[in-house]
RODO-2510 file (C-alpha; in nm, 4 decimals, decimal comma):
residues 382
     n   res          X          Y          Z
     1     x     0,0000     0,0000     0,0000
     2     x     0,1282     0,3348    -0,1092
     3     x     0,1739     0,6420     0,0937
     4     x    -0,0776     0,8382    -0,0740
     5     x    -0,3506     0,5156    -0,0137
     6     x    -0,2942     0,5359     0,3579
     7     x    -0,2999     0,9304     0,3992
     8     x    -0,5962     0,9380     0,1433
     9     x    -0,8331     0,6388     0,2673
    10     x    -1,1526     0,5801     0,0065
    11     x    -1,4331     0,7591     0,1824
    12     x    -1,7491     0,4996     0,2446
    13     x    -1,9927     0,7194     0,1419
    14     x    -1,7974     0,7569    -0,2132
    15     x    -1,7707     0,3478    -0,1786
    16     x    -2,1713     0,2823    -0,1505
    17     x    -2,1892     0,5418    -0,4226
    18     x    -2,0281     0,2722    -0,6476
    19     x    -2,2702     0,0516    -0,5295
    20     x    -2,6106    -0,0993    -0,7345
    21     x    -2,8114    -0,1835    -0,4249
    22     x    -2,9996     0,0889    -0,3222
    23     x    -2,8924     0,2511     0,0073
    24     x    -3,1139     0,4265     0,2740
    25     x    -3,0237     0,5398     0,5915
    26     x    -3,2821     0,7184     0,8591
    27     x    -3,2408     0,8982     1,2295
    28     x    -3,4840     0,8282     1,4769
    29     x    -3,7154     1,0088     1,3943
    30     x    -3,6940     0,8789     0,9837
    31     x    -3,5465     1,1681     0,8900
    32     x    -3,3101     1,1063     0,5508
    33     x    -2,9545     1,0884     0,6338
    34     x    -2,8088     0,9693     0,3057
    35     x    -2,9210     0,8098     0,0046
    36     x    -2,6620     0,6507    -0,2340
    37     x    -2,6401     0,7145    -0,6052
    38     x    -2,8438     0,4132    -0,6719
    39     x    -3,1613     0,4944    -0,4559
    40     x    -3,1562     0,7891    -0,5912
    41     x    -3,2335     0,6323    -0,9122
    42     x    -3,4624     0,3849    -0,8003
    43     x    -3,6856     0,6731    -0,5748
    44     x    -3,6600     0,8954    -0,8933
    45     x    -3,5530     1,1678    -0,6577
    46     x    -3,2374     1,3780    -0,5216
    47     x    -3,1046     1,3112    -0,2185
    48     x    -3,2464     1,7226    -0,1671
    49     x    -3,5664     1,6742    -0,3020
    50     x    -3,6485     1,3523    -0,0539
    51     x    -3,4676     1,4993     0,2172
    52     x    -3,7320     1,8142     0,1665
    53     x    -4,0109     1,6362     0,1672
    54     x    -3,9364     1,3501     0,4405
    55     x    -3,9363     0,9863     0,3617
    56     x    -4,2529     0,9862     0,5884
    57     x    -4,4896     1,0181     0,2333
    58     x    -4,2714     0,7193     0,0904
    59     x    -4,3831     0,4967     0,3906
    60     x    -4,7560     0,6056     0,3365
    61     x    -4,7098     0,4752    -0,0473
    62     x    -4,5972     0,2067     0,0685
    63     x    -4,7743     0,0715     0,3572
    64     x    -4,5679    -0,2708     0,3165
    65     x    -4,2030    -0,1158     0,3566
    66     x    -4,3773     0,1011     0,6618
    67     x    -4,4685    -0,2150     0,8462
    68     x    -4,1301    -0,4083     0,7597
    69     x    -3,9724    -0,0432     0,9026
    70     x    -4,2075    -0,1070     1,2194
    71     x    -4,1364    -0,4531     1,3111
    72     x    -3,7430    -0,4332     1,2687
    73     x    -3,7255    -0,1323     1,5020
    74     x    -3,9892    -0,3478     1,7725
    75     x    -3,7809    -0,6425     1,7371
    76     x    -3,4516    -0,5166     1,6669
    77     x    -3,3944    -0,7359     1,3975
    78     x    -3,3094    -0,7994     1,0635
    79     x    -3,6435    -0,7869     0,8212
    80     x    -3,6745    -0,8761     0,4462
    81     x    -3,8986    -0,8654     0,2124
    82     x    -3,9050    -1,0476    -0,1148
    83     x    -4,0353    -0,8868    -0,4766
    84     x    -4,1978    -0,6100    -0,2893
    85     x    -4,4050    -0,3452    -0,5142
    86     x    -4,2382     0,0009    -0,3819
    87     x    -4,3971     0,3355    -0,5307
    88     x    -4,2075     0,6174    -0,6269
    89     x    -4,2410     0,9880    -0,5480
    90     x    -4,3761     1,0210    -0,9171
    91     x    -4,5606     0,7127    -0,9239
    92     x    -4,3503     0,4527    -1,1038
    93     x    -4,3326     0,1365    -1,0082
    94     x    -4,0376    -0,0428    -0,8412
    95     x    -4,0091    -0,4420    -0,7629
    96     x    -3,7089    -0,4827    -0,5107
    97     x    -3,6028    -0,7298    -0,2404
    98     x    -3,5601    -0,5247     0,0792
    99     x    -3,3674    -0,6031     0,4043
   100     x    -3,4286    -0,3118     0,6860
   101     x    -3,1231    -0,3360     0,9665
   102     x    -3,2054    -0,1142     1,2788
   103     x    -2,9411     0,0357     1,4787
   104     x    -2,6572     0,0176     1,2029
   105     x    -2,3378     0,0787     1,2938
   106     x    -2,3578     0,4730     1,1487
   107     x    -2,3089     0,7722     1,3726
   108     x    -2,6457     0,9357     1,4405
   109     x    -2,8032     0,6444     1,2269
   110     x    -3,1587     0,4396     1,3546
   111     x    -3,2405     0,2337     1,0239
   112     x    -3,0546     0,1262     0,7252
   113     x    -3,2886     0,0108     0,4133
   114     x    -3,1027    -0,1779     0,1702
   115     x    -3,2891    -0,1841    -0,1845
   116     x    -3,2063    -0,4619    -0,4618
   117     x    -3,3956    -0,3556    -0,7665
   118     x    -3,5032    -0,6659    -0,8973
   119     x    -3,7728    -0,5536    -1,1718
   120     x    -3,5375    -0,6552    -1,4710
   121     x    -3,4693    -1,0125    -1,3375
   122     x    -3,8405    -1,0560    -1,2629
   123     x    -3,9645    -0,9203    -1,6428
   124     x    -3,7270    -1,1181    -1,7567
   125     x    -3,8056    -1,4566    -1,6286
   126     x    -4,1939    -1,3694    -1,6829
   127     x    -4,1257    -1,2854    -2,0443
   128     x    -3,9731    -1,6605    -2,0536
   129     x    -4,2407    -1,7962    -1,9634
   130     x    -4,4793    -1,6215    -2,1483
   131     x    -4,2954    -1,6520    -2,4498
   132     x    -4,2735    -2,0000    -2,4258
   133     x    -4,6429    -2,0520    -2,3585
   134     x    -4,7151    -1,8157    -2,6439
   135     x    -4,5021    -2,0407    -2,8675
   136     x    -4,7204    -2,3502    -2,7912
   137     x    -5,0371    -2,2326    -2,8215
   138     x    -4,9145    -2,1003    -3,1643
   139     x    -4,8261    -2,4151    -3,2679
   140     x    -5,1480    -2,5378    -3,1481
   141     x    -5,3602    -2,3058    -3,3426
   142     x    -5,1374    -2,3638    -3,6539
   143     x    -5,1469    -2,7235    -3,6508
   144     x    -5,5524    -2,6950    -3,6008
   145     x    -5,6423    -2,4329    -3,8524
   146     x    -5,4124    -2,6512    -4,1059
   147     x    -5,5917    -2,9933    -4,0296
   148     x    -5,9361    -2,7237    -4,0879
   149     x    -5,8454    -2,6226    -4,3941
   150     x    -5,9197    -2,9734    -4,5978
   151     x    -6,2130    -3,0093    -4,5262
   152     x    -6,3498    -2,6568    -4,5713
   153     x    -6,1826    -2,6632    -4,9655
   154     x    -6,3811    -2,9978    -5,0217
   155     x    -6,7123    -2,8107    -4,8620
   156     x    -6,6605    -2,4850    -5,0700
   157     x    -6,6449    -2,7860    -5,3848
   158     x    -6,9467    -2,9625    -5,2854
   159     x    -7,1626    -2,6427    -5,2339
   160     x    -6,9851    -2,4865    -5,5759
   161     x    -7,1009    -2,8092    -5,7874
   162     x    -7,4501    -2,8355    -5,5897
   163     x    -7,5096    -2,4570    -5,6703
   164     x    -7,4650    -2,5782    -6,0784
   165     x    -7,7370    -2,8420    -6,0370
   166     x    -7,9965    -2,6634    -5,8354
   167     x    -8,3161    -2,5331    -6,0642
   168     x    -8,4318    -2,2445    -5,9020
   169     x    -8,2212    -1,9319    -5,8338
   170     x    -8,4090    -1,9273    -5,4479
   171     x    -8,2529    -2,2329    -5,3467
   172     x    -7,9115    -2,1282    -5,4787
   173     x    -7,9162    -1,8206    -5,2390
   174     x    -7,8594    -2,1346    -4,9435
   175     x    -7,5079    -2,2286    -5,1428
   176     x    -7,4489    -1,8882    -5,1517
   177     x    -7,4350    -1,8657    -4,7875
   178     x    -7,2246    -2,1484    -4,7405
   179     x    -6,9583    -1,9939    -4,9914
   180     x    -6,9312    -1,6939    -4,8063
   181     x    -6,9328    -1,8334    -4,4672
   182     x    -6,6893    -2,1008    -4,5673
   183     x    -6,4662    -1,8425    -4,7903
   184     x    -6,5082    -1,6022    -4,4042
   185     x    -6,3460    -1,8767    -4,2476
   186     x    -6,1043    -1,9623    -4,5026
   187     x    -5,9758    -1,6045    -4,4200
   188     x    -5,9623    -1,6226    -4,0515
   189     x    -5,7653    -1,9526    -4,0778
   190     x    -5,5106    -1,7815    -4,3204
   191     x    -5,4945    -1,4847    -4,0298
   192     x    -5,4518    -1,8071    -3,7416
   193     x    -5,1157    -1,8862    -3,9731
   194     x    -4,9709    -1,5388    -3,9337
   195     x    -4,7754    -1,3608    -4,1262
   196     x    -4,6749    -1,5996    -4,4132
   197     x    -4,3828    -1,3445    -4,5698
   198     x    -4,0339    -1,3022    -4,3662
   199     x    -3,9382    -0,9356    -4,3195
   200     x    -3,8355    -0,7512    -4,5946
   201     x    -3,5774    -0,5397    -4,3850
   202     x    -3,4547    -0,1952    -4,5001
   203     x    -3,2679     0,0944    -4,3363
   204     x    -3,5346     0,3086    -4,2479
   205     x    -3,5980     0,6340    -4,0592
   206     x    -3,8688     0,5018    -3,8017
   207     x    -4,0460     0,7994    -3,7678
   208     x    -4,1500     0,8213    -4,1518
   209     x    -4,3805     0,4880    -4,0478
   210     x    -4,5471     0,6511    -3,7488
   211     x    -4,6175     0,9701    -3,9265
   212     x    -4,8213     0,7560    -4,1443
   213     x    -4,9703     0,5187    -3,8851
   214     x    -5,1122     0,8758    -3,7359
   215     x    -5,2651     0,9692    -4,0612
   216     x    -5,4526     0,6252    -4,0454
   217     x    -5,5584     0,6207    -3,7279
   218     x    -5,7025     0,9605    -3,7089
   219     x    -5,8625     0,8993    -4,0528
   220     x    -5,9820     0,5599    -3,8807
   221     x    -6,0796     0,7568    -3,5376
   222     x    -6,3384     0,9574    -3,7468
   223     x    -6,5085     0,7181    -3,8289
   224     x    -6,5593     0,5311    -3,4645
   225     x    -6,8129     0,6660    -3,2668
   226     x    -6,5929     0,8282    -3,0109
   227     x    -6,7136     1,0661    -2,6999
   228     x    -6,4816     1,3543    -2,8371
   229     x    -6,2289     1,4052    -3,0816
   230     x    -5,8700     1,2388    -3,0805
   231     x    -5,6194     1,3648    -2,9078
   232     x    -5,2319     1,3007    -3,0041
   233     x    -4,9261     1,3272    -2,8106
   234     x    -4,6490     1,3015    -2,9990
   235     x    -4,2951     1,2810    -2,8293
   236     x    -3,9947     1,1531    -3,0592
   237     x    -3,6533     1,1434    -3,0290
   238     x    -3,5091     1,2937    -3,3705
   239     x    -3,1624     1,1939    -3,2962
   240     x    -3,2720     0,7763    -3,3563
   241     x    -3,0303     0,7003    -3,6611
   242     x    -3,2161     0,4573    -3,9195
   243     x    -3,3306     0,0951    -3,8411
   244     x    -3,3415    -0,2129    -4,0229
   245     x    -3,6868    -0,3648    -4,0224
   246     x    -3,9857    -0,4088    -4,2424
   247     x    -4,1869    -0,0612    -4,2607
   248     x    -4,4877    -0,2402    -4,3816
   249     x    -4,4904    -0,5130    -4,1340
   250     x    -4,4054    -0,1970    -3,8662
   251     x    -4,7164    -0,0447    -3,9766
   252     x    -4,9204    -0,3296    -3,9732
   253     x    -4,7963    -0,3911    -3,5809
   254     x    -4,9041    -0,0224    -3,4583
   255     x    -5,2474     0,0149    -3,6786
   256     x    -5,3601    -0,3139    -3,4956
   257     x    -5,2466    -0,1750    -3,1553
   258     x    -5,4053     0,1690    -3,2603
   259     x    -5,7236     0,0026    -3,3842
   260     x    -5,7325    -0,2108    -3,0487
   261     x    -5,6977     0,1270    -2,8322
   262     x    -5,9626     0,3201    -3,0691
   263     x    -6,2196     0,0419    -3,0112
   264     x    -6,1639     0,0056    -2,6498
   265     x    -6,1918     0,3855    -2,6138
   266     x    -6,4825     0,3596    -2,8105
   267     x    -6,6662     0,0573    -2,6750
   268     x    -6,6347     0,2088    -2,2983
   269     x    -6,7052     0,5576    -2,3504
   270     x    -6,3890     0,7246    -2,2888
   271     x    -6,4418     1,0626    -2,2179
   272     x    -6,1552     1,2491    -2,4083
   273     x    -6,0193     0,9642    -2,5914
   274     x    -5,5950     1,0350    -2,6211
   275     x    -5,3460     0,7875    -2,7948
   276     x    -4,9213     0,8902    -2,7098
   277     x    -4,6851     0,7853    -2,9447
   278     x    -4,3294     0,7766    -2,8161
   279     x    -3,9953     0,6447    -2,9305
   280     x    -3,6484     0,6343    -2,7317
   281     x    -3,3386     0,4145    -2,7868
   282     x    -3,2556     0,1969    -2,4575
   283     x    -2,9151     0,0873    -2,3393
   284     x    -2,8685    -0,2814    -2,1902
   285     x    -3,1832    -0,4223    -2,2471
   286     x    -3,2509    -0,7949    -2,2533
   287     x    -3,5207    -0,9757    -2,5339
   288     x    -3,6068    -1,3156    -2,5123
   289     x    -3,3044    -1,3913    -2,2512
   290     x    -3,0356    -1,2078    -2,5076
   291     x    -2,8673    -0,9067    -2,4268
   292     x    -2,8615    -0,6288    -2,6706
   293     x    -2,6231    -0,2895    -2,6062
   294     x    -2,8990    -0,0836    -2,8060
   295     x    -3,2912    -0,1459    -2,8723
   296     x    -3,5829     0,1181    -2,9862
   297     x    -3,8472     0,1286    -2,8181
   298     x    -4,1649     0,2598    -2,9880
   299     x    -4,4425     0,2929    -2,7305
   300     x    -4,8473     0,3218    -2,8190
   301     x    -5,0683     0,3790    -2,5258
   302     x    -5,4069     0,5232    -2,4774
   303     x    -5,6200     0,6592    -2,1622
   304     x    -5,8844     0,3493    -2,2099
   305     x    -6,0099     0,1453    -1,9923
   306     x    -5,7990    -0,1303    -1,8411
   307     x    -5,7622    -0,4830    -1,9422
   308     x    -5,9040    -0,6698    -1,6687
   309     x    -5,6899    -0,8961    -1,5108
   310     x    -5,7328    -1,2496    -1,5800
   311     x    -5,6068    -1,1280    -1,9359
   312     x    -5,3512    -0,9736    -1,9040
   313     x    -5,1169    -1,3235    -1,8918
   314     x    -5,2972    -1,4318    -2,2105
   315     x    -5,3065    -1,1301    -2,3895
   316     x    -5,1042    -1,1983    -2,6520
   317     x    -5,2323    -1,5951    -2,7222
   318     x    -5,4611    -1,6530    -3,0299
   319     x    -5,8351    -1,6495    -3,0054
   320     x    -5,8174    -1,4496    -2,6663
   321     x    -5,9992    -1,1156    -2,6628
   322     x    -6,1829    -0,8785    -2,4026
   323     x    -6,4030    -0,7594    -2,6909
   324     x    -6,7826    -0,9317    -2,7369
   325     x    -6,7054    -0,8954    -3,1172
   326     x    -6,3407    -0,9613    -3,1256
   327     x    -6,1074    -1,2105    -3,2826
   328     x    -5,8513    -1,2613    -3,0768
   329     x    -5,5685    -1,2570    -3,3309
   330     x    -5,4593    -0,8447    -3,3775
   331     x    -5,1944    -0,8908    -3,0822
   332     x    -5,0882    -1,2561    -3,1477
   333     x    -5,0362    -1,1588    -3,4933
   334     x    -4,8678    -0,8109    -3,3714
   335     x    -4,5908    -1,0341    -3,1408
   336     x    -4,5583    -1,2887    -3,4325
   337     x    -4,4372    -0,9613    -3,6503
   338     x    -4,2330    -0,8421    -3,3938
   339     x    -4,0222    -1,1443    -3,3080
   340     x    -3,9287    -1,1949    -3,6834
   341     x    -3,7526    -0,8922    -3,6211
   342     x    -3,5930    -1,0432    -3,2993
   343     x    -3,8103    -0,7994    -3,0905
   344     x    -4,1029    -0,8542    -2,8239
   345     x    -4,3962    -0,6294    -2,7667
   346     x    -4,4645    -0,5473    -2,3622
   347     x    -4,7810    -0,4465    -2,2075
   348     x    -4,8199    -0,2601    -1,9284
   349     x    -5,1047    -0,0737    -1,7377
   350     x    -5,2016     0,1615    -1,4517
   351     x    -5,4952     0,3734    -1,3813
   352     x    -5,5442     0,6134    -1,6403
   353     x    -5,2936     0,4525    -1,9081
   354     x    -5,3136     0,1224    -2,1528
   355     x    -4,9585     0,1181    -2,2599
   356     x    -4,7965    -0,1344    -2,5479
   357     x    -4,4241    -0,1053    -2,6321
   358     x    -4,2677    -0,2439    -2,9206
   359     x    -3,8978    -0,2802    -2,8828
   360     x    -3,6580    -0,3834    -3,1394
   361     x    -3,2641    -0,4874    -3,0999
   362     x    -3,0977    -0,1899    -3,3266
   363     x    -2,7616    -0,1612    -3,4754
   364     x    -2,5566     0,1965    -3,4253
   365     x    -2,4618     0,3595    -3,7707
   366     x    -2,0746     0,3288    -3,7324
   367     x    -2,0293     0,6808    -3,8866
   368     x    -2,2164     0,8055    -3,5889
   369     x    -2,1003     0,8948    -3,2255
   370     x    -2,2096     0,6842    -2,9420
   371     x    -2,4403     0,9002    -2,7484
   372     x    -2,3598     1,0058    -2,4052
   373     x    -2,3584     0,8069    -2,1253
   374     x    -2,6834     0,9449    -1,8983
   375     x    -2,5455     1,1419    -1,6000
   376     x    -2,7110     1,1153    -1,2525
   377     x    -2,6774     1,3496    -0,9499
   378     x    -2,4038     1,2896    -0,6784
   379     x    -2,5358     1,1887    -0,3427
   380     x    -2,5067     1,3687    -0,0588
   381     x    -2,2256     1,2387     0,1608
   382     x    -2,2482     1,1275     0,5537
***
């Protein structure tokens, strides 16, 4: 150990700065005394701003953390909690495993939270599963709307040939209705399939897409009997460098998300019916358990009512829908699209928003500049 390392020890405050596990740590009367870098990413909030307003509203948020806080300082001991739901000064969401040590070895301290964010690892492993369920069940559906389509070309024949023989033009308005009720199901089998084409991938500015999904969906929105007129909110980062992906297929993904959110709005009488379209690149973000340094994210939500919750698992599976009229194959067919391009599309919901995200791996332009690492506050020291 050099001179300079013993004169200039590493302060631990600047230590559990380097830290990812979020650190708390309370007086007496839970009054902040520090917050590391990392919880003051997962609150959302400065080490000023929380230290302003107390951590006393945080506990009332989050009535779970307050009684973990409660029984560690009756029983002086250590108390976890596992996947907890923790809600942020601005309302975000947070899943974390918590351990809450009283009487920590800190000068003035009474409680030390300790915060693992764990929301990644968790989305992750659901997304497994899901995927993997979606998979079967779409291999399901395929195999039965292939074994369905024999015998529905041999009854199309049969009524074809019977309509030739029949005399009089009344009875041959009966073959007429098999025809189209058979060819009606012909086409809903073809949509069971999927996509049949592969993506035809280009470089492509994304935005050029969206501009004209919002043409089609506010030409579409006229036409739905909606409580007031659309609203947009459009908020796009200009700086995304070009993609490679299929524009039509693109399109095809956010009209039947748009079309979803415009019949929803619709069907429950949304009072001023909104859709947001949004686009950002992400760093570090994981698809179908692979790791990719860059991904776009191009998010469609609406202020519609909610999908209740015993779909929400099976959103995306064929032949599910939470319409009385509906087909149940707009957001299988949607994911289908989007992981030929290696991507996923994530729902998510709270009061007031109906939120889909398509996200798609994306390859930097070598001629360009990495953009800047994001930069988040210092905290305060002990």
């Amino acid at each position: 150990m050099t001179h300079s390392e013993i004169s200039h020890p590493i302060r631990p405050a600047r230590l559990a700065d380097a830290l990812n596990t979020a650190i708390v740590v309370l007086d007496a009367k839970e009054q902040l005394l520090y917050l590391n870098a990392a919880a003051e990413q997962f609150w959302d909030a400065s080490f000023l701003a929380v230290r302003k307003q107390g951590f006393l509203p945080i506990f009332a948020h989050n009535p779970a953390l307050a009684d973990a806080v409660a029984e560690a300082r009756a029983t002086q001991q250590v108390v976890t909690l596992r996947e907890a739901q923790l809600i942020t000064p601005h309302g975000q969401i947070r899943i974390a495993d918590c351990a809450i040590t009283p009487d920590p070895d800190i000068a003035g301290a009474a409680l030390l939270l300790e915060l693992t964010d764990i929301e990644q690892h968790v989305r992750i492993s659901r997304e497994a599963q899901l995927h993997a369920m979606q998979r079967s069940t779409r291999q399901l559906v395929r195999g039965l709307a292939h074994e369905l389509k024999n015998p529905l070309g041999g009854l199309q024949g049969a009524a074809q040939l019977l309509e030739r023989e029949l005399p009089s033009a009344d009875l041959r308005e009966y073959t007429q209705i098999i025809l189209n009720e058979t060819h009606r199901l012909k086409n809903l089998i073809d949509r069971m399939l999927g996509p049949i084409n592969r993506p035809n991938r280009t470089l492509i500015n994304i935005h050029a897409p969206l501009e004209q999904v919002r043409q089609l969906l506010s030409i579409e929105a006229e036409q739905t009997p909606l409580c007031a007129p659309l609203r947009w909110q459009l908020d796009f980062d200009p700086s995304i460098p070009e993609v490679l992906a299929d524009r039509d297929q693109l399109i095809q993904v956010l009209l039947n998300l748009g079309r979803n959110a415009l019949q929803a709005m619709s069907e429950n009488a949304t009072a001023a019916p909104q859709l947001r379209l949004k686009t950002r690149v992400l760093r570090q973000y994981t698809i179908h358990q692979k790791r990719h340094r860059l991904v776009l994210m191009i998010e469609l939500a609406n202020n519609g009512p909610e999908v209740p919750a015993p779909l929400v698992e099976s959103l995306f599976l064929p032949m599910v829908s939470g319409r009385a009229h509906g087909t149940g194959l707009g957001l299988s067919i949607a994911q289908t699209i989007a992981e030929q391009h290696q991507g996923m599309i994530e729902f998510k919901q709270k009061s007031g928003e109906v939120k889909f995200s398509l996200v798609l791996p994306m390859q930097q332009n070598p001629c360009d500049s990495p953009a800047p690492e994001p930069q988040f506050p210092k905290a305060t020291p002990l």
